[in-house]
Biopython code that builds the backbone (N, CA, C, O; Angstrom):
import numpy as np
from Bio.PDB.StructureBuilder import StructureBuilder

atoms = [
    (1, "UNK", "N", (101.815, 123.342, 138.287)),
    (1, "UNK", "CA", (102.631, 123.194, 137.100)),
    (1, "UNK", "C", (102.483, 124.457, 136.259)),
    (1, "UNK", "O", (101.476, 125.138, 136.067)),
    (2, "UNK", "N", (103.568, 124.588, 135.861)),
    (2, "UNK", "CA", (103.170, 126.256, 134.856)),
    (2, "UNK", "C", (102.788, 126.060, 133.694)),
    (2, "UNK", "O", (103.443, 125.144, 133.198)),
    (3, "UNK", "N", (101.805, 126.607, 132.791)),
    (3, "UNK", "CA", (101.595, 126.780, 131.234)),
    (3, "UNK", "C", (102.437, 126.178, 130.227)),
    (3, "UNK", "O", (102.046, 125.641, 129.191)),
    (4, "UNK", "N", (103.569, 126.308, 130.601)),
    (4, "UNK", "CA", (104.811, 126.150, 129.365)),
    (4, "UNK", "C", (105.225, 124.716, 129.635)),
    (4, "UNK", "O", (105.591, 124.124, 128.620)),
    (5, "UNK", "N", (105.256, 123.958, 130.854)),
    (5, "UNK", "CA", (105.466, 122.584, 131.746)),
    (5, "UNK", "C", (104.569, 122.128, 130.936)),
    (5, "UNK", "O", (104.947, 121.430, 129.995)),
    (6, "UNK", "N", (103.152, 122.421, 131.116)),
    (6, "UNK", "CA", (101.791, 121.544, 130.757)),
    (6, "UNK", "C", (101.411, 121.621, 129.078)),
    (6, "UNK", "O", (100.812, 120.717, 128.496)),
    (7, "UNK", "N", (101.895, 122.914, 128.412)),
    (7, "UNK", "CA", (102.117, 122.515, 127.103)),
    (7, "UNK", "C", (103.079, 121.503, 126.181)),
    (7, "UNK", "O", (102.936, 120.910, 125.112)),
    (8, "UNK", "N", (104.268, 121.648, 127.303)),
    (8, "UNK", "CA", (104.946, 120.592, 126.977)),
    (8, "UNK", "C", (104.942, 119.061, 126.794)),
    (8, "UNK", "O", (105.218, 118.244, 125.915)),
    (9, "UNK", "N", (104.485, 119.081, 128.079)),
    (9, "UNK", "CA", (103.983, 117.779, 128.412)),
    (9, "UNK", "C", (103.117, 116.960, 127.469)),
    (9, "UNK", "O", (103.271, 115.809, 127.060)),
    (10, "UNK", "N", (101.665, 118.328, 127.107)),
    (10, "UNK", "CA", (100.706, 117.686, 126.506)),
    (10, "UNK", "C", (101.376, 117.180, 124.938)),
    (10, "UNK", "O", (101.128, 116.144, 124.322)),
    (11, "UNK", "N", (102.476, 118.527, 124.490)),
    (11, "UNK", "CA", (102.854, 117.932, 122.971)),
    (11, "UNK", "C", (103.677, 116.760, 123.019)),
    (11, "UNK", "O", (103.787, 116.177, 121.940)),
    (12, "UNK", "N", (104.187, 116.346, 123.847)),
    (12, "UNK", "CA", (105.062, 114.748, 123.934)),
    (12, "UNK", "C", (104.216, 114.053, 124.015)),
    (12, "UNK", "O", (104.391, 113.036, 123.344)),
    (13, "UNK", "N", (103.493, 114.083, 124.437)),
    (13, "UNK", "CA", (102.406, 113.131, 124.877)),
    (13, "UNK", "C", (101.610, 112.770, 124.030)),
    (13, "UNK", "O", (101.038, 111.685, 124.129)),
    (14, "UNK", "N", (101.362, 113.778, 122.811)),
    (14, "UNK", "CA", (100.229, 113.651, 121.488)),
    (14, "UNK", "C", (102.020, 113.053, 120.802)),
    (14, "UNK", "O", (101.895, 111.880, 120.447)),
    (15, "UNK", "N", (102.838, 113.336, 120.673)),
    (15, "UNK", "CA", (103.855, 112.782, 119.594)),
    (15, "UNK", "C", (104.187, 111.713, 119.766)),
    (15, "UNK", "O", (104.776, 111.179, 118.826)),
    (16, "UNK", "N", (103.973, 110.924, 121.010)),
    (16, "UNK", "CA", (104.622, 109.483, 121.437)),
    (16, "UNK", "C", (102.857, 108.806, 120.865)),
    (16, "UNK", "O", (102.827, 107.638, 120.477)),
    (17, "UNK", "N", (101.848, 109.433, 120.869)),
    (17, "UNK", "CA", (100.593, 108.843, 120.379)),
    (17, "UNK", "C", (100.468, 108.991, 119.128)),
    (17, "UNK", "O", (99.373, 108.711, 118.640)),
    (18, "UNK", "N", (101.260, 109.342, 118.492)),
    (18, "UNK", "CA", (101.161, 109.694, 117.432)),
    (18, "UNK", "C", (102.513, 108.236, 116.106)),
    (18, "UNK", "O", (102.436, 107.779, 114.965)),
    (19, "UNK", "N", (103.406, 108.136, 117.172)),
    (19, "UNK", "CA", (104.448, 107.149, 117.304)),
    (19, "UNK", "C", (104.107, 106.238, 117.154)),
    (19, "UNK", "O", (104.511, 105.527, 116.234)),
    (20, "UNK", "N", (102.956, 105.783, 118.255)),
    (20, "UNK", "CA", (102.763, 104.445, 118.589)),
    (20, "UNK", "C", (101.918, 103.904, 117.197)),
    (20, "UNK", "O", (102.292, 102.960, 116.500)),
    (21, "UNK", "N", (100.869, 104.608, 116.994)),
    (21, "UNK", "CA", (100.209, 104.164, 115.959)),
    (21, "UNK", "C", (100.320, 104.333, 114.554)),
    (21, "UNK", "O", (99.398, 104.038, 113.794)),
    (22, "UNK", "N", (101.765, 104.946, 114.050)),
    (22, "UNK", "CA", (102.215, 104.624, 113.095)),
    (22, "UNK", "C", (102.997, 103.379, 113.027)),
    (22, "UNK", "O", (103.192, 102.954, 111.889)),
    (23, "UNK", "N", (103.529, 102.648, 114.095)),
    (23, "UNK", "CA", (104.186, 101.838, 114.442)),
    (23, "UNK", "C", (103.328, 100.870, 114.116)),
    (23, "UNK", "O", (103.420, 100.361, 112.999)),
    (24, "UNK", "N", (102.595, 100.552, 114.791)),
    (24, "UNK", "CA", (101.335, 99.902, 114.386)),
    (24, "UNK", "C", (100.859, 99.348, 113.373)),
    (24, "UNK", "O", (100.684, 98.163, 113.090)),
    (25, "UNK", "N", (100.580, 100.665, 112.631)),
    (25, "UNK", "CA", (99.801, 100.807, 110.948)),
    (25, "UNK", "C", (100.644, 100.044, 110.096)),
    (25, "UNK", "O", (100.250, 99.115, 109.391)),
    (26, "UNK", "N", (102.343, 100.640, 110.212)),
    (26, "UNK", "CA", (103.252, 99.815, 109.481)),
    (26, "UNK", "C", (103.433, 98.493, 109.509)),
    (26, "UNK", "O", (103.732, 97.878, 108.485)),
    (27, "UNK", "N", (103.240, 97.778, 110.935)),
    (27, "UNK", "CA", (103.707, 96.348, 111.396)),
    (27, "UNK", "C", (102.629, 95.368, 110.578)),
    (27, "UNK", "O", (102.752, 94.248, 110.081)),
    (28, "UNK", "N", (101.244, 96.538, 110.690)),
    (28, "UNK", "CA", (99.979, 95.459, 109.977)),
    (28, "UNK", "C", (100.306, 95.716, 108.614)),
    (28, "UNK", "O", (100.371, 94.708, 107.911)),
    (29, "UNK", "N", (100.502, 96.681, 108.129)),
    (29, "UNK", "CA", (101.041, 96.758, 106.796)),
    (29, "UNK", "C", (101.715, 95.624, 106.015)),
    (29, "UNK", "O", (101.205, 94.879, 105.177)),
    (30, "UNK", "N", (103.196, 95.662, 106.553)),
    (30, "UNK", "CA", (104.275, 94.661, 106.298)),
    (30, "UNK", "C", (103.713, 93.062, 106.426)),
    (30, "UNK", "O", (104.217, 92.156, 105.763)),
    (31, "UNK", "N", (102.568, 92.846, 107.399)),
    (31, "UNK", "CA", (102.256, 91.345, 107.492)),
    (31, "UNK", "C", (101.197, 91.026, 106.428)),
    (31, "UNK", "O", (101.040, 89.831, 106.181)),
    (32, "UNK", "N", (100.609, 91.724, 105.906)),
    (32, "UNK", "CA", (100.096, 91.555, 104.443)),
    (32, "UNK", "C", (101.024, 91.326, 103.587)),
    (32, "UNK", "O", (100.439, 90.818, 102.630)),
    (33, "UNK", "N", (102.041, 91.389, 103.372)),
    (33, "UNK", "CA", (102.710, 91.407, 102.185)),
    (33, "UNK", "C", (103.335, 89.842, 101.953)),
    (33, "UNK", "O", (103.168, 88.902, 102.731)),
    (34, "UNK", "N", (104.058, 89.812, 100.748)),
    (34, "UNK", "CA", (104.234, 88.409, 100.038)),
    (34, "UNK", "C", (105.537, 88.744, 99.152)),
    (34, "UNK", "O", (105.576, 89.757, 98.454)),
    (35, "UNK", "N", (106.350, 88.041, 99.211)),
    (35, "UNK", "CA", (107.485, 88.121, 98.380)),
    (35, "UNK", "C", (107.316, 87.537, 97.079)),
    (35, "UNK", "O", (107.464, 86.316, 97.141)),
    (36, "UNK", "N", (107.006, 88.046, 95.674)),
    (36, "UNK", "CA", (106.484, 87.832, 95.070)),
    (36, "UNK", "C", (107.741, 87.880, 93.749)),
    (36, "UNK", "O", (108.134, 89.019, 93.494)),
    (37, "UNK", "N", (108.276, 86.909, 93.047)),
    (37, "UNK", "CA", (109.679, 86.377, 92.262)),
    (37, "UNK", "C", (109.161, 86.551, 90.710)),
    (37, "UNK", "O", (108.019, 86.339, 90.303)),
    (38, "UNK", "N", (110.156, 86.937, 90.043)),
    (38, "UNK", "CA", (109.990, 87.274, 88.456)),
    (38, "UNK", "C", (109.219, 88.266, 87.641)),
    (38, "UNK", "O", (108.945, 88.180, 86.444)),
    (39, "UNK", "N", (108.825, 89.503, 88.731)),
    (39, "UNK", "CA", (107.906, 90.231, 88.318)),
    (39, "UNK", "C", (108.773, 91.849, 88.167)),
    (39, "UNK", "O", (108.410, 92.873, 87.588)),
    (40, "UNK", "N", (109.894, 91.583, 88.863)),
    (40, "UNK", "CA", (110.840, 92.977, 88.714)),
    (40, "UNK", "C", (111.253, 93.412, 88.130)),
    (40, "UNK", "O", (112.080, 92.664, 87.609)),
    (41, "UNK", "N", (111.295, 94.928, 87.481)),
    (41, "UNK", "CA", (112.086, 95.165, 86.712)),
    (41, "UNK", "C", (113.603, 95.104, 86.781)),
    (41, "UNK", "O", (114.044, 94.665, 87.843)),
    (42, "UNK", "N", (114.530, 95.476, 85.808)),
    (42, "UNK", "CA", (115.877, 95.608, 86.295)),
    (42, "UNK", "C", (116.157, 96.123, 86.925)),
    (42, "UNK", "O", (116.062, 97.221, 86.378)),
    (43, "UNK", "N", (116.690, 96.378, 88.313)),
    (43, "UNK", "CA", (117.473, 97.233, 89.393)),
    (43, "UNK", "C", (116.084, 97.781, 89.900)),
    (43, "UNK", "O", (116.077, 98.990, 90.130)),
    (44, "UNK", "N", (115.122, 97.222, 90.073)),
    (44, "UNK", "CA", (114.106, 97.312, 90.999)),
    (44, "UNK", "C", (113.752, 96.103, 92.228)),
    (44, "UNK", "O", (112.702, 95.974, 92.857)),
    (45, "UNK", "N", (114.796, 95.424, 92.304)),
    (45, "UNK", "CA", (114.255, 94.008, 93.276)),
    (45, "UNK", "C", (114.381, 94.600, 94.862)),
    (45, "UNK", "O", (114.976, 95.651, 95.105)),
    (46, "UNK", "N", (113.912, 93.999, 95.617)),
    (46, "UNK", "CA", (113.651, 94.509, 97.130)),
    (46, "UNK", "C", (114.363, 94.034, 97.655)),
    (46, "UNK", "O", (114.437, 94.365, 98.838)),
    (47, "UNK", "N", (115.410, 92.896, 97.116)),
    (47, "UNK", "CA", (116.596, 92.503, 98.175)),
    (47, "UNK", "C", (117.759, 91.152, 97.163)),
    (47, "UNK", "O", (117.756, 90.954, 95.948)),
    (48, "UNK", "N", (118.248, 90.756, 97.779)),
    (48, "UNK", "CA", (119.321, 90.060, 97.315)),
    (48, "UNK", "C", (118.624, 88.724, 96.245)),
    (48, "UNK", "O", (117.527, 88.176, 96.354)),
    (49, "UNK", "N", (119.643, 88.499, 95.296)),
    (49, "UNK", "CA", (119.544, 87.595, 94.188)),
    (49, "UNK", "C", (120.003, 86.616, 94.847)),
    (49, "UNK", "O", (120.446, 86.680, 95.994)),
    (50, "UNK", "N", (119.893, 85.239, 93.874)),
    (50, "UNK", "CA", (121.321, 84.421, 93.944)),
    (50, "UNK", "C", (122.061, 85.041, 93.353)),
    (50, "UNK", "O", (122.949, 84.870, 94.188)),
    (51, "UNK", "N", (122.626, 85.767, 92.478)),
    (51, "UNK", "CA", (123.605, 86.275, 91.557)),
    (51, "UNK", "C", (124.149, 87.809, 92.010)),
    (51, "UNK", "O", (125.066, 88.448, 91.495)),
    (52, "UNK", "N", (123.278, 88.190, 93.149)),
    (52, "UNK", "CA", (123.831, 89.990, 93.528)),
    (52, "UNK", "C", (123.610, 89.806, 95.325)),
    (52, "UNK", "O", (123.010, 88.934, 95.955)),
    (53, "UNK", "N", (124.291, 90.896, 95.743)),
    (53, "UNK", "CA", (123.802, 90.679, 97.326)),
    (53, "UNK", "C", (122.843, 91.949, 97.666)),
    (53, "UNK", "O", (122.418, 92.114, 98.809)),
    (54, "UNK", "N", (122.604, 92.625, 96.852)),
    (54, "UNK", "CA", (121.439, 93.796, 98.012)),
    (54, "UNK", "C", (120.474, 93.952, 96.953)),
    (54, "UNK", "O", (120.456, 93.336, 95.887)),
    (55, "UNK", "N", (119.686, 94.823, 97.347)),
    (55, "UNK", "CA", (118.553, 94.990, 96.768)),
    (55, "UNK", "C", (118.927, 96.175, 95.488)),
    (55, "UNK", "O", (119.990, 96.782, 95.613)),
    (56, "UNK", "N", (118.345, 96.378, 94.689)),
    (56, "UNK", "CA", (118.251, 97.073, 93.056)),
    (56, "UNK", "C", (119.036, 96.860, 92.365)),
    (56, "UNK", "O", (119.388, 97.736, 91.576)),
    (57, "UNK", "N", (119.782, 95.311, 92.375)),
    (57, "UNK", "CA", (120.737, 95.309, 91.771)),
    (57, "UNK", "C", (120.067, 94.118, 90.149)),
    (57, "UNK", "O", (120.696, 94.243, 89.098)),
    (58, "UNK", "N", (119.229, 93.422, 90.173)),
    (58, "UNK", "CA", (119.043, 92.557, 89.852)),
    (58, "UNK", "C", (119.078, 93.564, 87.720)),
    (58, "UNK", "O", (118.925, 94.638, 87.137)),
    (59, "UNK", "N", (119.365, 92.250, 87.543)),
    (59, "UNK", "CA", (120.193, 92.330, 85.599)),
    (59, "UNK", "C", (119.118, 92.362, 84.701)),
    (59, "UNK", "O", (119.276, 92.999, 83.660)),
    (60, "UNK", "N", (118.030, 91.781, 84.915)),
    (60, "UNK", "CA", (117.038, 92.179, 83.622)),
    (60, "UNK", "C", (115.996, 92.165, 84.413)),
    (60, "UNK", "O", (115.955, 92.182, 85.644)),
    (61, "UNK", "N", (114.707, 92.114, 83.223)),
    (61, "UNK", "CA", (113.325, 91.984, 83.663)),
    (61, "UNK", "C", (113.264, 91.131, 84.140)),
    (61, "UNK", "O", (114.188, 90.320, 84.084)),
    (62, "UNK", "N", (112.133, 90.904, 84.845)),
    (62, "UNK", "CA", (111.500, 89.501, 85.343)),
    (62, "UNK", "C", (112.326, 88.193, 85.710)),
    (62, "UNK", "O", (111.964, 87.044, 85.454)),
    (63, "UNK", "N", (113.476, 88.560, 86.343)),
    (63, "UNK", "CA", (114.687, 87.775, 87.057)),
    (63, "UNK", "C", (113.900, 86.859, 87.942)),
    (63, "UNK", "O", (113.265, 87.363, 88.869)),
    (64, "UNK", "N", (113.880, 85.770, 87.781)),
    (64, "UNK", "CA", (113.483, 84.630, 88.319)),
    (64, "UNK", "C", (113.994, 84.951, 89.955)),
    (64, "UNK", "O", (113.026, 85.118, 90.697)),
    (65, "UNK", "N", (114.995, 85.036, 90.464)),
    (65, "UNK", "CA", (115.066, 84.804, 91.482)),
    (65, "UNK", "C", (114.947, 86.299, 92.211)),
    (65, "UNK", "O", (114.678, 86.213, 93.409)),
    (66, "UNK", "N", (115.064, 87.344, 91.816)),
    (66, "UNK", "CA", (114.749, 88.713, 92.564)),
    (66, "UNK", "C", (113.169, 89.098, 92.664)),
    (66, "UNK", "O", (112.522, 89.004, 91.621)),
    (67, "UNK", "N", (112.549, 89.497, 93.767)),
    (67, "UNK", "CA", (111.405, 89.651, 94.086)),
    (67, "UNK", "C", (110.656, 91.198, 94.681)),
    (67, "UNK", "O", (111.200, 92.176, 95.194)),
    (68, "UNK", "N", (109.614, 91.007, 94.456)),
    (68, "UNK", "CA", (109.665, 92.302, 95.067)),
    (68, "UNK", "C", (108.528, 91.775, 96.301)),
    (68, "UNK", "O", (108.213, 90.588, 96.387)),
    (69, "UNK", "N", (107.792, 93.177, 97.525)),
    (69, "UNK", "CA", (107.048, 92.752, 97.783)),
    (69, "UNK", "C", (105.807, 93.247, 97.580)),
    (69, "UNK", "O", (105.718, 94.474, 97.552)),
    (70, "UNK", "N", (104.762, 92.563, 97.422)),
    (70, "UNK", "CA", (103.512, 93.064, 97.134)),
    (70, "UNK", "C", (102.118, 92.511, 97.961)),
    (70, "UNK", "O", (102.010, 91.536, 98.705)),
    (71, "UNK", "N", (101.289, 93.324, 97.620)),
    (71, "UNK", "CA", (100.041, 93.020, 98.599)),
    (71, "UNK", "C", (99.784, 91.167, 98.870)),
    (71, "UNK", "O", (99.879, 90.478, 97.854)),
    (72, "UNK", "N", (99.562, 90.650, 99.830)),
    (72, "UNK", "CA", (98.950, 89.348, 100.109)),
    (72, "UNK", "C", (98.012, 88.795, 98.792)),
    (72, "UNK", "O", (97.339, 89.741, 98.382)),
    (73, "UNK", "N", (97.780, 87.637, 98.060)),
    (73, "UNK", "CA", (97.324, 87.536, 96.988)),
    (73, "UNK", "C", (97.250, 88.199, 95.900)),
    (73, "UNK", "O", (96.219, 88.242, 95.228)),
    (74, "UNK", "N", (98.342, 88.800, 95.593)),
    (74, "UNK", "CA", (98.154, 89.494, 94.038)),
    (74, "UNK", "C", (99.441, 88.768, 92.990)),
    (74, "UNK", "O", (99.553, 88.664, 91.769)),
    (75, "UNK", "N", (100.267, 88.369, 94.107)),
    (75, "UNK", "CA", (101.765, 87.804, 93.270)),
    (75, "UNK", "C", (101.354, 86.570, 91.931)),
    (75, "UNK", "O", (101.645, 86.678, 90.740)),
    (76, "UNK", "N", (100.683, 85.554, 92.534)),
    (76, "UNK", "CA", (99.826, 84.435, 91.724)),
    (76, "UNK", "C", (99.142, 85.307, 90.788)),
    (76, "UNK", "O", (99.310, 84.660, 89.755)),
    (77, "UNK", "N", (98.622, 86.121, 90.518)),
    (77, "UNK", "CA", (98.083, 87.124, 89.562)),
    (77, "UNK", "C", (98.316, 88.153, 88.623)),
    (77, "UNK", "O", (97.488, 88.753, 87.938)),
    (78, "UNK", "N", (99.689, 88.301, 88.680)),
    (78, "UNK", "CA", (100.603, 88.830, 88.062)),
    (78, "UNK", "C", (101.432, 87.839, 86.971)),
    (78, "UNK", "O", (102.124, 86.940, 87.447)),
    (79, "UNK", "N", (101.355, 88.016, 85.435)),
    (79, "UNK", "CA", (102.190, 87.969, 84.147)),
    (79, "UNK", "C", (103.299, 87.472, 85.039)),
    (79, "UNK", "O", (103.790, 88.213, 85.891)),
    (80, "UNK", "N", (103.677, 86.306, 84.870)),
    (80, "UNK", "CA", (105.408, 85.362, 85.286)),
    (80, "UNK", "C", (105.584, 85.640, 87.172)),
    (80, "UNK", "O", (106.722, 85.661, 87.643)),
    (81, "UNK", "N", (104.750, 85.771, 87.797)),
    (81, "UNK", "CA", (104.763, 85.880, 89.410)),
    (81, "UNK", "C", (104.493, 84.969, 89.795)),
    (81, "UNK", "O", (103.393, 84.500, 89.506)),
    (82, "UNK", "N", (105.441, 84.244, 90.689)),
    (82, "UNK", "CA", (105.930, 83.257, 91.641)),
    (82, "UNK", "C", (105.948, 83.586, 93.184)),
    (82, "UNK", "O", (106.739, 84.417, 93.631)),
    (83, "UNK", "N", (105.319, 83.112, 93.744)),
    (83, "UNK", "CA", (106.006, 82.676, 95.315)),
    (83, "UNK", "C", (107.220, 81.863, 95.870)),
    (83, "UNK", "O", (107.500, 81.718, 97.060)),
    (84, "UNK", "N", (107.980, 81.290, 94.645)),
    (84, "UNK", "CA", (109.127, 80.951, 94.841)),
    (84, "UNK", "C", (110.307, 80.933, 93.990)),
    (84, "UNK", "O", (110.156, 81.154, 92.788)),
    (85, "UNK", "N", (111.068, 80.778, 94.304)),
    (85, "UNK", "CA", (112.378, 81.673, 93.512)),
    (85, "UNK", "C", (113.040, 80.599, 92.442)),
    (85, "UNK", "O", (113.365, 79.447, 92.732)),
    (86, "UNK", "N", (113.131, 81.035, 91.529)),
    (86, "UNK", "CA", (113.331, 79.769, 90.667)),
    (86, "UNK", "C", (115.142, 79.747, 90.528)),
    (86, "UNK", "O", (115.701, 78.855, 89.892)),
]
sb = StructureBuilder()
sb.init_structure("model")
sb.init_model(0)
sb.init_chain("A")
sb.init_seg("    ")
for serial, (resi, resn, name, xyz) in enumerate(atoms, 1):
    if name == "N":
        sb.init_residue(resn, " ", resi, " ")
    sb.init_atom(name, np.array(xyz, "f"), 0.0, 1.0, " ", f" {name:<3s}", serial, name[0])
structure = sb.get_structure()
């Protein structure tokens, strides 16, 4: 194999390893988290209202039904934070 073959090789090879375990990091990431209701600011919510369909749209503070997401146990601990959407 020539020099330039085997350098190649080796840098795909560190970038698909490099892939995998960001893939990873993120998936465990995201399964910690908690959708956490009434804690958003205005046009900060992470996804659809009853009253809007996408995310940053939500009308005032602490909108009962727009949520954001946040670490596993902190939502219950948070000033007007709900686990469910009022």
């Amino acid at each position: 194999m020539k020099k330039s073959n085997l350098a190649l090789t080796a840098a795909v090879t560190g970038l698909l390893a490099i892939g995998a375990t960001t893939l990873t990091t993120t998936t465990a990431a995201a399964a910690q988290k908690e959708k956490c209701y009434g804690v958003a600011k205005a046009g900060k919510n992470d996804c659809a209202t009853n009253s809007s369909s996408c995310a940053g749209t939500s009308t005032k503070d602490g909108q009962k039904d727009a949520f954001i997401a946040v670490p596993a146990g902190l939502c219950e601990r948070l000033v007007g934070g709900s686990l469910k959407s009022s």
